[in-house]
N, C-alpha and C positions, 0 to 999 in steps of 0.2 A: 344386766350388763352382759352383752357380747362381745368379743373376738370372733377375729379369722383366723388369727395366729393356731398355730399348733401348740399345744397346753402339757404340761408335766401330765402325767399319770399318776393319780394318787395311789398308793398301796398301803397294806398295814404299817409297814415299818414308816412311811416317810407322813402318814395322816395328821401327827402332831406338829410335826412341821410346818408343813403348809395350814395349819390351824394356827400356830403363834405368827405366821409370817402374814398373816390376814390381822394380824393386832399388831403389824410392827414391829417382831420381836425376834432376830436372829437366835434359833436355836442348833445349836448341834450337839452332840451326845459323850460322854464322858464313863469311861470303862470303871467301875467300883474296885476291878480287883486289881488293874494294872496303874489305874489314874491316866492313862492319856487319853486324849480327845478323839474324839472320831467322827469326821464328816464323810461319805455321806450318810443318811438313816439306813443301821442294820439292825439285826440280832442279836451278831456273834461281833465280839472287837475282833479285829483283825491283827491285832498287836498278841494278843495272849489266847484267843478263843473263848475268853470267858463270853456266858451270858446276860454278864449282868451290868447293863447298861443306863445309864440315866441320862437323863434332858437335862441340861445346864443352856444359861442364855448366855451368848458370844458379846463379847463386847461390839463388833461389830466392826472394829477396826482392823485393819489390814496392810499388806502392800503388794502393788502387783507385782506379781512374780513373773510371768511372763504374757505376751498378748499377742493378736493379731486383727489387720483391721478384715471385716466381710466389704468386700464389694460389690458381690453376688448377694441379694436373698437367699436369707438358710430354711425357708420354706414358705407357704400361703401368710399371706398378711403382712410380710417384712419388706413391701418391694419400696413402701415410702421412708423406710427407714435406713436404708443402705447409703452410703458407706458407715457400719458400727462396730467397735470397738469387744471385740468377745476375748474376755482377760481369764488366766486362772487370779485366784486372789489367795494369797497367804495369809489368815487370819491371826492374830497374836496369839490365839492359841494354840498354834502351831499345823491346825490343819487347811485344804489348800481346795478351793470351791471354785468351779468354772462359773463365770455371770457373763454380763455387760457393764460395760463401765459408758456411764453417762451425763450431760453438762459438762465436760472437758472438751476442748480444740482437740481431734485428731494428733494432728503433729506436738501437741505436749502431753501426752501419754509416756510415762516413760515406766520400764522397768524397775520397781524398787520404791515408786511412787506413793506415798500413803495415800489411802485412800477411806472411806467411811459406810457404812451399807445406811442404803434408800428402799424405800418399797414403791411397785410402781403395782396399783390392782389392778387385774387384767379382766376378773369374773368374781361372781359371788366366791367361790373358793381359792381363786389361785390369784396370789400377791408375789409377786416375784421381787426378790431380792436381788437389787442391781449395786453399782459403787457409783461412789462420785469422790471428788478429789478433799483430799484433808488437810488441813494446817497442820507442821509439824507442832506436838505442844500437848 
């Protein structure tokens, strides 16, 4: 499987990541010593500087918190895909993940909007985690 698109870079810290998000499976990381959550993949929590960090799976739900539409291509491979929808997303667990939000009309996009995470596989490695819109409930 190929792309043209331009593809995350995998690194140590984000490798588990994008290994559960090729099964499906939104993970983000949770601090041992302080308890809060922390997206994106690090080291060090940013809350407290502890090291000691675990993988916990997100429920996956969210709302958007804020967005804007591209009408431009944001690089190689996106030029049939434009005008899309590039959201942060607020995850219930409090932390807050740039995507696309996808299968929603443009014009009902709204702030505050629930929403649900989709995986869209791009390559043998890279499954990208996008939203699409949720029933309150």
């Amino acid at each position: 499987m190929m792309t043209d698109k331009l593809l995350p870079v995998i690194d140590p810290e984000s490798r588990y990541f994008w290994e559960m998000c090729a099964q499906e499976k939104l993970m983000i990381q949770q601090c041992e010593d302080c308890g809060k959550h922390v997206f994106y993949p690090r080291s060090i929590c940013p809350h407290c500087m502890s090291n000691r960090l675990r993988w916990v799976e997100s429920s996956g739900r969210g709302r958007v918190y804020s967005y804007t539409v591209a009408r431009r291509p944001g690089g190689p491979g996106f030029e049939k895909e434009v005008p899309y929808i590039v959201a942060i997303i607020e995850l219930e667990e409090g932390v807050r993940m740039m995507s696309t939000i996808v299968d929603i009309p443009i014009e009902e996009v709204r702030c505050g909007m629930p929403v649900q995470v989709v995986f869209e596989k791009l390559t043998e490695e890279i499954t990208l985690p996008k939203f699409a819109a949720r029933l309150e409930g």
